[in-house]
C-alpha positions in Angstrom: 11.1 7.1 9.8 10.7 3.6 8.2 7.3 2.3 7.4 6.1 -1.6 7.2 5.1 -2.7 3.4 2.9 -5.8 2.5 3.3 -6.9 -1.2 0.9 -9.1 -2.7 1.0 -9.8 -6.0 0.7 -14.0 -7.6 4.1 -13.7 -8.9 7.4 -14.2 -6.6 9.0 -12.6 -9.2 7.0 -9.5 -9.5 6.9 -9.2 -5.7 11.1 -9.2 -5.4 10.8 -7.1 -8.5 8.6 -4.3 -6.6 10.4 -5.0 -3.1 13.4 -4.2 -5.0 12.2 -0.6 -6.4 10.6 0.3 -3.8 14.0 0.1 -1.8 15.8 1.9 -4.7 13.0 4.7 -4.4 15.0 5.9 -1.3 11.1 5.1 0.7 12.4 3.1 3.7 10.8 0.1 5.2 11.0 -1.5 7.9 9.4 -4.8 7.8 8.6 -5.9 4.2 5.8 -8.8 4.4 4.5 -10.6 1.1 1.7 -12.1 0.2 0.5 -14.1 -2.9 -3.0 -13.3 -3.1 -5.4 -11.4 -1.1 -7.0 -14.5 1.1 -2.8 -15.1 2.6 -2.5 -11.1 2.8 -5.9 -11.3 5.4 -3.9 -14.3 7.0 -0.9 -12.5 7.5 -2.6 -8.8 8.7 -4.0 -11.2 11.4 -0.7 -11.4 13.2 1.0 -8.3 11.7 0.8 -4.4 11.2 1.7 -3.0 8.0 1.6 1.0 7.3 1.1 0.5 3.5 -0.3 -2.5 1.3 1.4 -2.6 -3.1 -1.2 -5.1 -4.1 -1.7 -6.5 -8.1 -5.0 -6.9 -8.8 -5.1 -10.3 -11.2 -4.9 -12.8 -8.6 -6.1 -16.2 -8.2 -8.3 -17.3 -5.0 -8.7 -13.4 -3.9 -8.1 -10.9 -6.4 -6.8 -7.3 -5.8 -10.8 -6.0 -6.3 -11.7 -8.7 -3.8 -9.0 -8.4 -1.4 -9.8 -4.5 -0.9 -13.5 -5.6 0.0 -12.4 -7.6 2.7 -10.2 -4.8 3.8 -13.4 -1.9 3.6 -14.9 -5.0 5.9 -12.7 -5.1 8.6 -13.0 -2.1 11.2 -9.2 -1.9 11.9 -7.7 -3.0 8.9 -9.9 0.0 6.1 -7.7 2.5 7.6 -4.1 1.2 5.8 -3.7 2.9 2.7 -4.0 0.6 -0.6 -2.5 1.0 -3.5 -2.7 -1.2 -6.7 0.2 -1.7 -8.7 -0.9 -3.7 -11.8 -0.7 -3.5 -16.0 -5.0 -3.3 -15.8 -4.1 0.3 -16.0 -7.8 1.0 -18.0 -9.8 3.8 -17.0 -12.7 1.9 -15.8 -10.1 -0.6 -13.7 -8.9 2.8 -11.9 -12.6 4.0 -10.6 -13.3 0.3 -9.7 -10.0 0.3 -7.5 -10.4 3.5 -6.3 -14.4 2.8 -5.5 -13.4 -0.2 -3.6 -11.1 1.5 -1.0 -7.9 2.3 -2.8 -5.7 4.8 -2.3 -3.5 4.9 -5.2 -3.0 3.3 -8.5 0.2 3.0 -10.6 0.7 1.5 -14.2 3.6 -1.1 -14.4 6.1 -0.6 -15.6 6.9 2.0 -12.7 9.8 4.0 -12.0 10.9 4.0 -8.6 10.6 7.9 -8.1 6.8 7.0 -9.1 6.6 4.7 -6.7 7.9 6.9 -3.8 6.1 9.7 -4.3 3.0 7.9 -4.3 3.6 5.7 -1.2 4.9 9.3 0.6 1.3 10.3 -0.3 -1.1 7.6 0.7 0.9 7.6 3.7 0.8 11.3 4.3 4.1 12.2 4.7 6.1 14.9 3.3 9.0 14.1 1.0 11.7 13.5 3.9 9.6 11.1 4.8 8.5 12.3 7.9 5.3 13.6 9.0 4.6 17.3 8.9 4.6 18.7 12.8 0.8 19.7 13.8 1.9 24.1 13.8 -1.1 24.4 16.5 0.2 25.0 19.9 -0.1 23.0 22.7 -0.9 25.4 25.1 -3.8 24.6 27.6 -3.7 20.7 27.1 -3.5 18.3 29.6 -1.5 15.6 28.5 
């Protein structure tokens, strides 16, 4: 199973940089969208679904903080799983992310096997990858 992954961080850089270990991480995408702040990520989960969202949080225009506002806003798009990649790695930054919708923080530098296990998390997967099979039975549905 492969997963669609938007980046947004200010730096071009950064976001090839984070593309790049998230591939070596063995976590496969799909579609990989970037953004450069949190106002073109809105603009581009307009026209696009994304399973994920690695977002910095120093931004200009719309900041990481801001940009998970706008996501608790919106009645479709609160449900994708945030998490906040950024060197802000203080205590007090953490609850702030965390109270504003995110899903997961991770310190940079990162390690890719960091980076997978936490993206297999928000996501809900197991470690293949894959999500775990419901155990119930089906017996006595109807569809």
């Amino acid at each position: 199973m492969s997963f669609n992954v938007l980046i947004v961080d200010d730096s071009g850089a950064m976001r090839a940089v984070i593309k790049k270990i998230v591939g070596l991480s063995g976590f496969r995408m799909d579609q990989c969208l970037e953004a450069g702040n949190g106002r073109e990520a809105m603009a581009l989960l307009a026209d696009h679904w994304v399973d994920v969202i690695i977002s910095d949080i120093n931004m200009p225009e719309v900041n990481g903080l801001e940009f998970l506002e706008q996501l608790a806003r919106n009645e479709t798009l609160r449900e994708i799983p945030v998490i906040m990649i950024t060197t802000e790695g203080s205590e007090q930054m953490m609850q702030e992310a965390f109270a504003r919708g995110a899903k997961g923080f991770v310190k940079k530098p990162f390690l890719p096997e960091e980076i997978k296990k936490i993206l297999y998390q928000v996501i809900g997967v197991g470690d293949d990858g894959q999500y775990e099979e419901d155990a119930g039975s089906a017996d006595g549905l109807d569809f």
